[in-house]
C-alpha positions in Angstrom: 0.0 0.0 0.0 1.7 3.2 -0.8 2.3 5.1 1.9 0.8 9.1 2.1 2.9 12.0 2.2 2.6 14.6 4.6 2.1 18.3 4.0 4.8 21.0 4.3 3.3 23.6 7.3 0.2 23.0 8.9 2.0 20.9 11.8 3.2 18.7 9.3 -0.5 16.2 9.3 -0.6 13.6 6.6 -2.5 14.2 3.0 -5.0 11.6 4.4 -6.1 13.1 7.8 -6.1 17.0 6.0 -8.7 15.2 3.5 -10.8 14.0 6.3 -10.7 17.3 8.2 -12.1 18.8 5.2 -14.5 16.5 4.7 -16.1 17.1 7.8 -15.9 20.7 7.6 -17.3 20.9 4.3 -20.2 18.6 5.5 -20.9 20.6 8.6 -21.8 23.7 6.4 -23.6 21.9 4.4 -21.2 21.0 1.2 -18.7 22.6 -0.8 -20.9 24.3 -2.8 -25.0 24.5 -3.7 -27.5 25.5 -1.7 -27.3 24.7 1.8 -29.6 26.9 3.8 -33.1 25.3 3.6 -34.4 28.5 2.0 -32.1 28.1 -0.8 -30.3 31.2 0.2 -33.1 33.2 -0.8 -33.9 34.9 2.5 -37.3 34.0 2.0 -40.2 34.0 4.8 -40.4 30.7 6.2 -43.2 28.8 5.0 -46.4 27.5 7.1 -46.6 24.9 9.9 -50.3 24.6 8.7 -51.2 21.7 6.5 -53.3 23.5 4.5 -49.3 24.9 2.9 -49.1 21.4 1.8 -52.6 21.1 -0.1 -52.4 21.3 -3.8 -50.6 19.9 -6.8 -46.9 19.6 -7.3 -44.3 19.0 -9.5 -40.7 17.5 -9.4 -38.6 19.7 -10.0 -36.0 18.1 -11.9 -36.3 16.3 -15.6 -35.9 12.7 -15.4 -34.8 11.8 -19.2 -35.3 7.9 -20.4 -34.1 7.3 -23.8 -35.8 9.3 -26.2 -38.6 10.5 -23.6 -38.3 12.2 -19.8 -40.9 13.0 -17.4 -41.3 14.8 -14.0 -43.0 13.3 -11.2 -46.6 15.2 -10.3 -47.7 14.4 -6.1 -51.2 16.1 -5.5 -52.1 16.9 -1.3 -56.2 16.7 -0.3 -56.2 17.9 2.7 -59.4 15.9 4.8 -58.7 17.1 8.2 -57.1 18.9 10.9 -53.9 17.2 10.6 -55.0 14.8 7.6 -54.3 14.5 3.9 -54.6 12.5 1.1 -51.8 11.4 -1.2 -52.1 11.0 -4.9 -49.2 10.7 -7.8 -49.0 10.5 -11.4 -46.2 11.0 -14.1 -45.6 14.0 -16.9 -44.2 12.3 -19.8 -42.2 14.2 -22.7 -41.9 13.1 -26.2 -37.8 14.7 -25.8 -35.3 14.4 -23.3 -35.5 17.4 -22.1 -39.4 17.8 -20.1 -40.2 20.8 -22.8 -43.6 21.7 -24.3 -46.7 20.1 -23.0 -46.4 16.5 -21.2 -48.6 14.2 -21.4 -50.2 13.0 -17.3 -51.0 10.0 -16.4 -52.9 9.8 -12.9 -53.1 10.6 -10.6 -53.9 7.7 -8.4 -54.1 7.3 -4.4 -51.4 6.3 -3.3 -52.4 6.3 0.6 -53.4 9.1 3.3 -50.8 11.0 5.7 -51.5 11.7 9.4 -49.3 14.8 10.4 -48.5 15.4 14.2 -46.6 17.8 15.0 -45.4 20.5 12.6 -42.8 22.8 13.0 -41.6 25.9 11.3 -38.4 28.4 11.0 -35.6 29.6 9.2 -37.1 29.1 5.8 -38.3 25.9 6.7 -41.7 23.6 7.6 -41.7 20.8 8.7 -44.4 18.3 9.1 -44.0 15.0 10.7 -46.1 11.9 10.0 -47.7 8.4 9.6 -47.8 7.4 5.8 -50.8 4.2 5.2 -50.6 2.7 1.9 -53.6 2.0 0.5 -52.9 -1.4 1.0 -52.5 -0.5 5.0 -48.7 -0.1 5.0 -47.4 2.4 7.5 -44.3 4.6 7.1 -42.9 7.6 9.0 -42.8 10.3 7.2 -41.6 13.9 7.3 -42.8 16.0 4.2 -40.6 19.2 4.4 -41.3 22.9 2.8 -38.8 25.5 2.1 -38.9 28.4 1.1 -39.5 29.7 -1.7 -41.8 26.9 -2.4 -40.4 23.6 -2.6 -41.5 20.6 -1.2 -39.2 17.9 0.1 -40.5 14.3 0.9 -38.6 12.7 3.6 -38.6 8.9 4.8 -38.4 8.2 8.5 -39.0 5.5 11.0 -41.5 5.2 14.0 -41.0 7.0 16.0 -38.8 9.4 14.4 -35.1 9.4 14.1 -35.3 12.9 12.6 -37.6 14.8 15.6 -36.2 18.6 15.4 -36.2 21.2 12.8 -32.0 21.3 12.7 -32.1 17.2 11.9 -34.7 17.8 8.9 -32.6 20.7 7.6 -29.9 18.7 7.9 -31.1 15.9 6.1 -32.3 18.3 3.7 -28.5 19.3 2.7 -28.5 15.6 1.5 -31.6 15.7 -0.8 -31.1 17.2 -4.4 -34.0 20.1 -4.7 -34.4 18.2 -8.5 -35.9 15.5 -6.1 -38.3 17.8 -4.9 -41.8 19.3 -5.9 -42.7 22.9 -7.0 -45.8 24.5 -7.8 
């Protein structure tokens, strides 16, 4: 195994441990680069703790391209009580690779109901944690997650949660590419 060299200055620490200070210190800010405040850097308001933020159709955000086609994900939110919403999704697809012009949906179909208990929000971020049931009576944590401006985030988690605060889900946020998520 070849061995590493060390670094002239800097109290003379090897190549290898230099890269892993780095490392952590770029992944405590969040990455080298990107966005890496959960408002995107856009000093936004943070959005709403109420579900009702969450109601409405979305779109992913990014272009998934297959071949000669692409499509975008599409999630639509029925809110049918207090703390309460149905889940639906379909698929845009594209006759190009690049999600242009008019697509073509298909669905949306139920895919299950979401129980939210509690939400949180600040610092350009909402968070809403959550028991996903398939509709074939699965059950799921789950945190759905809004920034600002609006962009919604869909987060797996466990029962109960091994992502409780606000700081966790931004944190696991810094992970998720926003072309994963959904825009209006």
């Amino acid at each position: 195994m070849p061995r590493l060299s060390t670094l002239p200055g800097l109290a003379r620490r090897p190549a290898a441990a230099l890269a892993v200070l780095t490392a952590l210190a770029l992944s405590a800010c969040g990455g080298g680069g990107g966005d890496d405040t959960p408002d995107g850097g856009s000093g936004g308001e943070t959005p709403s703790a109420s579900i009702n933020a969450l109601a409405g159709d979305w779109v992913q955000k990014g272009c998934v391209r297959a071949g000669g086609q692409s499509y975008r994900k599409m999630l639509r939110a029925r809110v049918t009580g207090a703390n309460t919403l149905d889940y639906y999704e379909g698929v845009f697809t594209f006759g190009g690779n690049d999600c242009a012009g008019g697509g073509r949906l298909t669905g949306p179909s139920k895919l299950g109901t979401l129980s939210f208990d509690p939400s949180e929000a600040g610092g350009g971020l909402a968070a809403h944690w959550g028991l996903y049931r398939t509709v074939i009576g699965m059950r799921h944590g789950a945190i759905w997650a809004l920034r600002s401006p609006p962009l919604l985030c869909l987060l797996g988690d466990e029962i109960p949660s091994i992502q409780p605060t606000l700081s966790a889900v931004s944190a696991s946020l810094a992970t998720v590419p926003a072309d994963n998520c959904f825009v209006r």
